[in-house]
C-alpha positions in Angstrom: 0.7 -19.6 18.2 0.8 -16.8 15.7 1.0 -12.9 17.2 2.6 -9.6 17.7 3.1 -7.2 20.8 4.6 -4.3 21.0 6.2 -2.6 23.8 7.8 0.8 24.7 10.2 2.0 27.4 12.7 4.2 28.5 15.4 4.7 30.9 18.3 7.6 31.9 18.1 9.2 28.3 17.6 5.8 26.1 14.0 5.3 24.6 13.4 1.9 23.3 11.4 -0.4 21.4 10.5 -4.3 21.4 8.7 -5.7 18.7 8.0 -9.6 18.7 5.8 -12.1 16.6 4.9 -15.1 17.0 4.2 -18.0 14.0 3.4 -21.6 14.3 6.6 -23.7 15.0 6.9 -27.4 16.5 9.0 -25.9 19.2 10.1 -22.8 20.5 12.2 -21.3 18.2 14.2 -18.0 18.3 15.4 -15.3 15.8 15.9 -11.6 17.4 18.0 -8.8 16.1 19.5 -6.7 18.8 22.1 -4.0 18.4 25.8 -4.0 18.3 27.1 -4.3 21.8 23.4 -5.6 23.3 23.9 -9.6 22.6 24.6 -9.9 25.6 20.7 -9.7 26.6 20.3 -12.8 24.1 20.7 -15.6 27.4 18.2 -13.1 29.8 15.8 -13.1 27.1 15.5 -16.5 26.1 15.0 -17.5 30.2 11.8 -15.3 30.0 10.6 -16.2 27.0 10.6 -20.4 28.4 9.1 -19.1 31.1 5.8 -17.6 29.5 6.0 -19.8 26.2 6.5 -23.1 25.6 5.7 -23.5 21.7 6.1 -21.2 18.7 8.8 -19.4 16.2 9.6 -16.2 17.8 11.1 -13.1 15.5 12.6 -10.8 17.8 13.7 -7.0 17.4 14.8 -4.5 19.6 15.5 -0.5 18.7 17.2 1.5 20.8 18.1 5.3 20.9 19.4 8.1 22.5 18.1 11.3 23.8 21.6 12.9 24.0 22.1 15.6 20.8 25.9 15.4 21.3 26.7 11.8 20.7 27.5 12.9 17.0 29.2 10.2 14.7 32.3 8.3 14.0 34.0 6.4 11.6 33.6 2.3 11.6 37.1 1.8 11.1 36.8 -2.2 10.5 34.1 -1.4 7.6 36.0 1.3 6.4 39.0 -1.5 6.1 37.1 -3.7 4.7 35.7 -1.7 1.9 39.3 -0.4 0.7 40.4 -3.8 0.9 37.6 -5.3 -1.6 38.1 -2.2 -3.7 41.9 -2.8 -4.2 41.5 -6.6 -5.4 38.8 -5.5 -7.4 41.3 -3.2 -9.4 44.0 -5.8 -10.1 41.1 -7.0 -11.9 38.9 -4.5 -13.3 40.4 -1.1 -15.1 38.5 1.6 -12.7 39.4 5.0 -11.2 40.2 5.0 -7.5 37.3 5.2 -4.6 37.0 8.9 -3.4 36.8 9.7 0.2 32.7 10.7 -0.2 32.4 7.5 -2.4 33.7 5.5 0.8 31.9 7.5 4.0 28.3 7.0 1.5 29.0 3.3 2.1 26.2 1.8 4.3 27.9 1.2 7.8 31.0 3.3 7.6 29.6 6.2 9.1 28.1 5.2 12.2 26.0 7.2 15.1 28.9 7.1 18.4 27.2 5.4 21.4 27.2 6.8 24.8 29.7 5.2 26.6 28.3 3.4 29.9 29.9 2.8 33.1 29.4 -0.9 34.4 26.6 0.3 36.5 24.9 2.2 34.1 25.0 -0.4 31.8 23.5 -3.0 33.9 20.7 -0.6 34.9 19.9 0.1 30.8 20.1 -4.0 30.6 17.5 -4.6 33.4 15.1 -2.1 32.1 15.5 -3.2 28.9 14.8 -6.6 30.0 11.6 -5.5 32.0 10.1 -4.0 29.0 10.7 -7.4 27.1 8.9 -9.2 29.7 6.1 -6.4 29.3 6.2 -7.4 25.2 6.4 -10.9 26.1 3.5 -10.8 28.5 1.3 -8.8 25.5 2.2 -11.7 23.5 0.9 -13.8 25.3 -2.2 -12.2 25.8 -2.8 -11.9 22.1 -1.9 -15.7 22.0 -4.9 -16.6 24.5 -7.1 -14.7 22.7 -6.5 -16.5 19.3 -6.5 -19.6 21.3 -9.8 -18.8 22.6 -11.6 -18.7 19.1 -9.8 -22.0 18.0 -10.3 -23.7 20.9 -14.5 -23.3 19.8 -13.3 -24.3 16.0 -11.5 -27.7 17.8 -14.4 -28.1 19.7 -16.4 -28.3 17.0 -14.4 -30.7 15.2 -14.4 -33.4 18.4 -18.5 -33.2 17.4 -18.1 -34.1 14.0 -16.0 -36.6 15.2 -18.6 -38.1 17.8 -21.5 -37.6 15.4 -19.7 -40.1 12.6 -18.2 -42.3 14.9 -21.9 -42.3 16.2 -22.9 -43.0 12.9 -20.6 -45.6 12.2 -22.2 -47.3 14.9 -25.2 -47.1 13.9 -25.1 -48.4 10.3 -25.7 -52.4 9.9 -22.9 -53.2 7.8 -21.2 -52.2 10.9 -22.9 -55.3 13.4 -21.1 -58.3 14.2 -24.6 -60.5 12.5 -25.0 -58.6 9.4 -20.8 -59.1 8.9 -21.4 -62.6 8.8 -24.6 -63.5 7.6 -22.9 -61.3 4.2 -20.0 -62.7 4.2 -21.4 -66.7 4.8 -24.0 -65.6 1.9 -21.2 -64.5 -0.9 -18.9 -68.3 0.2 -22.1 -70.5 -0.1 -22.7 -68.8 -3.9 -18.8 -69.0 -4.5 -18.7 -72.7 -3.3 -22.0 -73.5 -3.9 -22.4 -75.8 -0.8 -18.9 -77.4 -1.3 -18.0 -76.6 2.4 -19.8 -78.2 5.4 -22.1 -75.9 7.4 -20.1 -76.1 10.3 -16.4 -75.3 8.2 -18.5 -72.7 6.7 -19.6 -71.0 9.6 -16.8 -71.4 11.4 -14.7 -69.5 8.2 -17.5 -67.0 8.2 -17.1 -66.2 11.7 -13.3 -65.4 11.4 -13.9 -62.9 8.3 -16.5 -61.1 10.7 -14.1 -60.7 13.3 -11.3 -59.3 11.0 -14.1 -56.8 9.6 -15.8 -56.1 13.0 -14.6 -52.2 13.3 -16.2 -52.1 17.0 -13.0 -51.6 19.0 -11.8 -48.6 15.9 -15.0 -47.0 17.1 -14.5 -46.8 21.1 -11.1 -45.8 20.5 -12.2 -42.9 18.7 -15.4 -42.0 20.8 -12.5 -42.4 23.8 -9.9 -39.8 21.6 -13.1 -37.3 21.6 -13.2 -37.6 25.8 -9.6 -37.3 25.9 -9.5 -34.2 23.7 -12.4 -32.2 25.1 -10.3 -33.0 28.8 -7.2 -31.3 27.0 -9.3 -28.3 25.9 -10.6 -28.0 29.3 -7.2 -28.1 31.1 -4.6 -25.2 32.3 -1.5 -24.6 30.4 -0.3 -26.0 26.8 -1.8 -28.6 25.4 -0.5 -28.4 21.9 1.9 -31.4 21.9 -0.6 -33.6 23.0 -3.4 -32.7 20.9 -1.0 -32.9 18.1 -0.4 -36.6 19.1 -4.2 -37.3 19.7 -4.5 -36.1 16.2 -2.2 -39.3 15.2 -4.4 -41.2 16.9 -7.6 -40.1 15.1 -6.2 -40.6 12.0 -4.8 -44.6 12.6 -8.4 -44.9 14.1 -9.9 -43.9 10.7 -7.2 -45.7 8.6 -8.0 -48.4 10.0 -11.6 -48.7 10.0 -11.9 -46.9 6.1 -9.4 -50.6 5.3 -11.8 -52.8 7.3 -15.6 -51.6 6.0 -17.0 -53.9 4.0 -19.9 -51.6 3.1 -20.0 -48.6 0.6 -21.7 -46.4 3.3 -19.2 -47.2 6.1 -16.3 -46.6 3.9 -17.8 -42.9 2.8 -18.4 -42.2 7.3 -14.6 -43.5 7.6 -13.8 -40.9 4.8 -15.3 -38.4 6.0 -13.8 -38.6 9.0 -10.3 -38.3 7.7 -11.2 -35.4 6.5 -12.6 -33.9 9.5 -9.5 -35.2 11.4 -7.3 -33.8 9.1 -8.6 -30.4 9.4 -8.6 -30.5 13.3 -4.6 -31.6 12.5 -4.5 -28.2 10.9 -5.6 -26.4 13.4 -3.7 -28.2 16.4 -0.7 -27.0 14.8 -1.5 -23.0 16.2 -2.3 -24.3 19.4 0.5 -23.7 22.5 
């Protein structure tokens, strides 16, 4: 989800600029800075973005200027106020010479460029052009998005075959087979008990260990998480939210069989794949 575009426009005398980027964020999430006077593109704006983006923490900012030469510059008379104001309690306090006039107009925000002023219809041609060009900055971010998504869509891919090769593994190792679970586990009561407990008692306590240890079902679930994540991969539109969740999955998969293996080897496969699943968790997180 992480980016940047760029986009440039202009319109009747006013040249602008968007800039936006894009980090990782659960949601989409918004942060722009327009200027004084342009808020009012804030509701425009975030209907484009939802339509183009569904994920992501979006930092916004738009710069705007004039081509005219005679706009010159005037006097913010609220900051203007509000500095003499915060300088005259400061002196009931503090022994200190009154503010001169240069001392004041140096003041960041005093002295301010004097905008154009728009009629109605002018104005709402400047906001439409300036919302075009944000859907042309939007649509660039996008497009910097897919290709990012591209190259980790090969990274996730290659983590859902790590994933099938242990789970594979797993399988494959004896310690994980019904018959080896409980001819261990009868082996380890008959020395404990030393014949204390009839065959059949034995056999039948034997059987219920091997059924709390069998990890069989653990490993479909996860061989089925690998289908159900390449389908995601291979789908249109975002998937982010529900590879996230698949991500969950893997890792109560792997929880559970690392707490049910009985043998040193199947413990280290289930280990490993907590670690593979927590790296693919990493990287769902920049996926839209």
């Amino acid at each position: 989800m992480t980016g940047f575009a760029r986009a440039e426009g202009a319109h009747e005398g006013w040249r602008f600029v968007w800039e936006v980027r894009s980090v990782n964020g659960r949601g989409l999430e918004w942060r722009a800075r327009l200027p004084p006077g342009y808020d009012a593109l804030d509701p425009e704006m975030r209907k484009l973005a939802k339509q183009k983006l569904s994920r992501g923490s979006l930092n916004i900012g738009l710069t705007l200027a004039s081509d005219r030469s005679d706009s010159g510059y005037r006097i913010n008379e609220a900051m203007l106020a509000d500095a003499v104001s915060m300088i005259n309690k400061l002196r009931l306090n503090v022994e200190c010479a009154p503010p001169s006039a240069d001392g004041l107009l140096g003041l960041r925000g005093v002295i301010e460029q004097a905008e154009e002023e728009l009629s109605a219809e002018a104005r709402e041609a400047l906001f439409a052009a300036l919302l075009n060009s944000f859907g042309e900055a939007l649509d660039a971010l996008v497009a910097a998005r897919r290709k990012e998504g591209a190259s980790m869509g090969a990274v996730i891919a290659g983590h859902f075959e790590t994933i099938e090769k242990l789970t594979a593994d797993a399988a494959a190792n004896a310690a994980a087979m019904p018959a080896a679970i409980r001819d261990r586990i009868a082996a380890q009561l008959k020395e404990l008990l030393d014949g204390a407990v009839p065959e059949d008692r034995l056999a039948q306590e034997a059987s219920l260990l091997a059924i709390k240890a069998d990890v069989r079902e653990e490993l479909d679930r996860l061989s089925s998480h690998v289908s159900a994540g390449r389908a995601l991969l291979a789908r249109e539109g975002p998937v982010g939210r529900d590879l996230d969740f698949l991500t969950q999955e893997f890792n109560r998969e792997a929880n559970t069989l690392c707490s049910k293996a009985q043998d040193m080897e199947l413990k280290r496969i289930g280990l490993e794949l907590k670690r593979v699943i927590d790296q693919l968790r990493e990287q769902v997180q920049n996926i839209e």
